[in-house]
FITIGU-362780 format. One record per residue: residue in one letter; x, y, z of N, C-alpha, C, O in turn. Coordinates in steps of 0.001 Angstrom, whole numbers, plus 500000, padded with zeros to 6 digits. Layout:
# residues N
aXYZXYZXYZXYZ;...
This chain:
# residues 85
x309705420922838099310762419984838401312040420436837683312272420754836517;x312663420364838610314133420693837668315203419930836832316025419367837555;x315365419797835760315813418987834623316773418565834946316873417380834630;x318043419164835729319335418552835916320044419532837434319721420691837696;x320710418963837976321195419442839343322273420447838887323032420341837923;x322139421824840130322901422771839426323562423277840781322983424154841421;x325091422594841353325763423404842465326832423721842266327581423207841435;x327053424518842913328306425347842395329086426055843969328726427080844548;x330154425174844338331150426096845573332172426243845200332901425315844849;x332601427903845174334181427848844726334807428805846279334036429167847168;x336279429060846300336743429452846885338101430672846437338882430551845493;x338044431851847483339264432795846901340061433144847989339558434025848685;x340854432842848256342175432998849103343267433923848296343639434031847128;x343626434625849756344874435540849494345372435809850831345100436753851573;x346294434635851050347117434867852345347662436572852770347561437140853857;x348158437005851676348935438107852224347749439188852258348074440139852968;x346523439317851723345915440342852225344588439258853381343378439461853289;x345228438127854414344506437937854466342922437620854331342142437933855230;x342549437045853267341384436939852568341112435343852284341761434625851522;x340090435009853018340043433442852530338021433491852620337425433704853676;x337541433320851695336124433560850911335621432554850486336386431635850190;x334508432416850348333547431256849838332262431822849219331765432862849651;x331726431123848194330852431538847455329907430075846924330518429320846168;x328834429785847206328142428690847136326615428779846374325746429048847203;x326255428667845422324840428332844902324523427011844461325310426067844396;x323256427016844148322037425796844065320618426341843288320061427437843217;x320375425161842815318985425784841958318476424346842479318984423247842260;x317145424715843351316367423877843831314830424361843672314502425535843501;x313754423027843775312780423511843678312157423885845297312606423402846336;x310843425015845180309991425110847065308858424023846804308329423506845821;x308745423932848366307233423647848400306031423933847175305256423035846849;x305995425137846626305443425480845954305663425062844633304843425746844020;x306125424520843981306559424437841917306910425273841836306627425733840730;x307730426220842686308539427585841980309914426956842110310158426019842870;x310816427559841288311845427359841285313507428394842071314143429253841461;x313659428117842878314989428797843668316370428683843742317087427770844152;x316718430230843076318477430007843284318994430616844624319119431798844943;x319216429658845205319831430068846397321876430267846729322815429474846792;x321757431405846825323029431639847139323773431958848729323195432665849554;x324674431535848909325322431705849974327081432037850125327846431156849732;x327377432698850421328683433565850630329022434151852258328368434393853272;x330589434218851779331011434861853578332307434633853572333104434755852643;x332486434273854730334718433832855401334268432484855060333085432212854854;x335377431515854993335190430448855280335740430169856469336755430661856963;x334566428840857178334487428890858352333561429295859333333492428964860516;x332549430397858378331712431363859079330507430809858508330325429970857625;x329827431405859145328478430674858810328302431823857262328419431106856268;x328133432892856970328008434003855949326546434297856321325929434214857383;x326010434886854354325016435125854789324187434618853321324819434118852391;x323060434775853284322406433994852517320933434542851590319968434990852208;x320929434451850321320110435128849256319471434108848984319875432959849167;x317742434635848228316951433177847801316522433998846689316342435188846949;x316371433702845795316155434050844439314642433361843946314675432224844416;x313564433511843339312153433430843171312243432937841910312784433741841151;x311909431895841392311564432247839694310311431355839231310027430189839505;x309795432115838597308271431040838083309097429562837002308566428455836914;x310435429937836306310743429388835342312555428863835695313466429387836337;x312427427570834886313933426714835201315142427818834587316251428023835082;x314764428220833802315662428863832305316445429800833330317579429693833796;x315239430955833559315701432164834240316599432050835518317564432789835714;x316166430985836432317313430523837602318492430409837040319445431043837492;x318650429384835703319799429384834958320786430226834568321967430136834903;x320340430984833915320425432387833461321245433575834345322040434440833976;x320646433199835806321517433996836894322255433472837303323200434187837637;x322400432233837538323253431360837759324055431582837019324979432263837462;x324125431241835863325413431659834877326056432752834604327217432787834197;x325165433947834862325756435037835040326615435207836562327710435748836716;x325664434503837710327005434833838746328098434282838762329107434719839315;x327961432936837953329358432333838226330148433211836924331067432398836831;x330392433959836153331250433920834971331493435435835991332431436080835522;x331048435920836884331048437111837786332042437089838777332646438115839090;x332344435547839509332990435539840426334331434735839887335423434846840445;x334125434013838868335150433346838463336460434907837692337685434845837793;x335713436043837037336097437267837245337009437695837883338143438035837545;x336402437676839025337151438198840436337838436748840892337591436397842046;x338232436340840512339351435146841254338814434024841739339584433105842018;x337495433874841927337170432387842570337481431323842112337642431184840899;x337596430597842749338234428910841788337644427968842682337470428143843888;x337341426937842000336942425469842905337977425186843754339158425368843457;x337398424535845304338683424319846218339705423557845639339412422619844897;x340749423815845860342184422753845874341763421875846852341113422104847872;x342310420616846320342310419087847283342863419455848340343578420456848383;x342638418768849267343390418739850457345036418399850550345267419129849587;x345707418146850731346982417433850667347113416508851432346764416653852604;x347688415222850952347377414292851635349077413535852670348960412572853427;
């Protein structure tokens, strides 16, 4: 069972080189008592494409998790901006 909910969508835009990106994970449990980080990336708008990550243990999902986000936040990702209203 997993101790506390773990999602994470950020977004990286760059009008002038055309570039508008999305990057999305989750740590959920399977059917099974294993534990899964599932990631998903692409255009936004697009459907992308999609990684499932295996782990016998909560920690280790964690662990990658935290390493991808301090990875993409790196490279420019940021949580969406509000909409404008």
């Amino acid at each position: 069972m997993i101790s506390q909910p773990y999602h994470l969508y950020v977004e990286r835009t760059d009008a002038a080189r055309n570039m508008a990106r999305y990057y999305a994970m989750s740590i959920e449990p399977n059917l099974f008592g294993d534990v899964c980080l599932l990631r998903r990336w692409g255009r936004i708008g697009a459907k992308g494409q999609t990684m499932i990550h295996h782990f016998g243990r909560e920690e280790e999902a964690v662990e990658l998790f935290l390493d991808l986000l301090r990875r993409k936040r790196k490279r420019g990702y940021r949580p969406r901006a509000s909409a404008p209203t």
